[in-house]
C-alpha positions as CSV (number, residue, x, y, z in Angstrom):
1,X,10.1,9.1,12.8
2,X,7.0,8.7,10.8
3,X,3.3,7.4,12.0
4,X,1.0,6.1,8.9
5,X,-2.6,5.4,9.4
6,X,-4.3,3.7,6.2
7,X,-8.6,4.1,5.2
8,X,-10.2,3.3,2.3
9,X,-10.8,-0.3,3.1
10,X,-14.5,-1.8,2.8
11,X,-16.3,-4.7,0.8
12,X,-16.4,-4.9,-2.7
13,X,-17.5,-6.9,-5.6
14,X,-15.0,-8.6,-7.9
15,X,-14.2,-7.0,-10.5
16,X,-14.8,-3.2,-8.5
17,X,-12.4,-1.0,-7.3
18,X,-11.5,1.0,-4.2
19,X,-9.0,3.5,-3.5
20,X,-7.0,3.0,-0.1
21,X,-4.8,6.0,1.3
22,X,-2.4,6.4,3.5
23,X,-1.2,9.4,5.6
24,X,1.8,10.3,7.2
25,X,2.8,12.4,9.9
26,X,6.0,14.1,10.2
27,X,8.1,17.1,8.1
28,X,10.3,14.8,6.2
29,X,7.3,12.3,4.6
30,X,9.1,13.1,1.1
31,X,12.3,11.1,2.8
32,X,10.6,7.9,2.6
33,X,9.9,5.5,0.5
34,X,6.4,3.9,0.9
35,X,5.5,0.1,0.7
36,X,1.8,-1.7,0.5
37,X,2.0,-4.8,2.0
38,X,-1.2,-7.4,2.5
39,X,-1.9,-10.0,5.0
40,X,-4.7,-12.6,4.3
41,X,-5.6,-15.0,7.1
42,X,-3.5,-18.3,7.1
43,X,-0.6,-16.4,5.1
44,X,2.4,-14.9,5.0
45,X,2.5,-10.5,4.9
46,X,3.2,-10.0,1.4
47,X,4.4,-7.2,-1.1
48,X,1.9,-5.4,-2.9
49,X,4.0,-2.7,-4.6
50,X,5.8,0.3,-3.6
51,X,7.0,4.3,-4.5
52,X,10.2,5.8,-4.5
53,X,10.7,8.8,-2.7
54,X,9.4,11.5,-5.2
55,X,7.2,9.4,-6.6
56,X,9.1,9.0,-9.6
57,X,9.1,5.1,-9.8
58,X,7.3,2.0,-8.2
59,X,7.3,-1.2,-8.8
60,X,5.1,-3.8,-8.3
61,X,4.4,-7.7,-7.8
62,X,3.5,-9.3,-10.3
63,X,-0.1,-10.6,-9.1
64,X,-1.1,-7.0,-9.0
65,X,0.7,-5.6,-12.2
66,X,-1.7,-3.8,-14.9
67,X,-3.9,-3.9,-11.8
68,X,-2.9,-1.8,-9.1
69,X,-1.3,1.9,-9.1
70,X,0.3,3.4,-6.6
71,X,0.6,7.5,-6.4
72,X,2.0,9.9,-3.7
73,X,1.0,13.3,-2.8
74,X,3.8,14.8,-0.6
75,X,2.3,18.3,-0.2
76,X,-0.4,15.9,1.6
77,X,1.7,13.7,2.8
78,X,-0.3,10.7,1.4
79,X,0.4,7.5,-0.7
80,X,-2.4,6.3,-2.5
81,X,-3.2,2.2,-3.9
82,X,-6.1,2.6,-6.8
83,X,-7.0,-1.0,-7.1
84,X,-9.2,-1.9,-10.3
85,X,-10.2,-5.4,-11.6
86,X,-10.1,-6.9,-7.9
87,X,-10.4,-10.5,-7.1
88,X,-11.5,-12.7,-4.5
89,X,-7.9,-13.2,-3.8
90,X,-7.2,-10.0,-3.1
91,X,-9.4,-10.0,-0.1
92,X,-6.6,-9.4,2.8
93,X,-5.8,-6.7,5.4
94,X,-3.5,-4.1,3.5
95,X,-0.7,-2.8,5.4
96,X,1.6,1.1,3.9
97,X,4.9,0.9,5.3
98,X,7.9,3.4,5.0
99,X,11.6,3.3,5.0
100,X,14.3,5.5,4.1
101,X,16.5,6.2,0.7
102,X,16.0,2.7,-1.0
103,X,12.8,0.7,-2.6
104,X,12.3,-2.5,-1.3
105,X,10.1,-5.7,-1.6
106,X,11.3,-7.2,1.6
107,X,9.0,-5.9,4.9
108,X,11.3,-6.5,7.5
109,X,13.3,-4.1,5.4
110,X,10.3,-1.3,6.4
111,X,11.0,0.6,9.6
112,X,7.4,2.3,10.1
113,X,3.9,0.5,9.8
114,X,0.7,1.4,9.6
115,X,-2.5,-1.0,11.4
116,X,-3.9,-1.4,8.4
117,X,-7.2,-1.8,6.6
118,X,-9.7,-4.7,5.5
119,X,-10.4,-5.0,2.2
120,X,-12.6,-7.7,0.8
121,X,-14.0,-8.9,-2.4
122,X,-16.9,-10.6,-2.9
123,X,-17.7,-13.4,-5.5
C-alpha cells in the first residue's frame, strides 16, 4: 500500500509556472506508476499526464502537451508536475494517483490517491 500527499499548489498568474510534488510512502514506491489528475468545480476529474514506473516514459493529454513535465525521483520517493505557460483553465484542484505495472489515463483504473492541491491562475 502506498499513501501520497501532494504541495506545491498556490495562485499564479497566467502565463507563470509552479512546480507541484508529490510524495509517497512505502518501500516499493518504484512499483508504481504515478498519475496527475485535476478536478475543476462543475467538472469531471480529468487526466493530466502520467510516469511509468522508472520514469522512463509518460504521456500526456493533449491540453497540457509542450506544457507540462512530469519527472520522478525514486530515491525520494517523489513525482514531480513542472507546469509552464499556465492558463486560466488550468485553475483546478490537482490530484497524483498510483497504480501498479501499467500506465493508464483512466482514474478509476488508479488504486491510491492523494487529497490534492489548489492550483489557480489568475487572468
Amino acid at each position: 500500500q502506498v499513501q501520497l500527499v501532494e504541495s506545491g499548489g498556490g495562485l499564479v498568474q497566467a502565463g507563470g509556472s509552479l512546480r507541484l510534488s508529490c510524495l509517497a510512502s512505502g518501500r516499493t514506491f518504484s512499483s508504481y506508476v504515478v498519475g496527475w489528475f485535476r478536478q475543476a468545480p462543475g467538472k469531471e476529474r480529468e487526466f493530466v499526464g502520467a510516469i511509468q514506473r522508472t520514469g522512463g516514459s509518460t504521456y500526456y493529454a493533449d491540453s497540457v502537451k509542450g506544457r507540462f513535465t512530469i519527472s520522478r525521483d525514486n530515491a525520494k520517493n517523489t513525482v514531480y508536475l513542472q507546469m509552464n505557460s499556465l492558463k486560466p483553465e488550468d485553475t483546478a484542484l490537482y490530484y497524483c494517483a498510483a497504480k501498479e505495472v501499467w500506465l493508464a489515463i483512466t482514474s478509476s483504473r488508479y488504486d491510491y490517491w492523494g487529497q490534492g492541491t489548489q492550483v489557480t491562475v489568475s487572468s
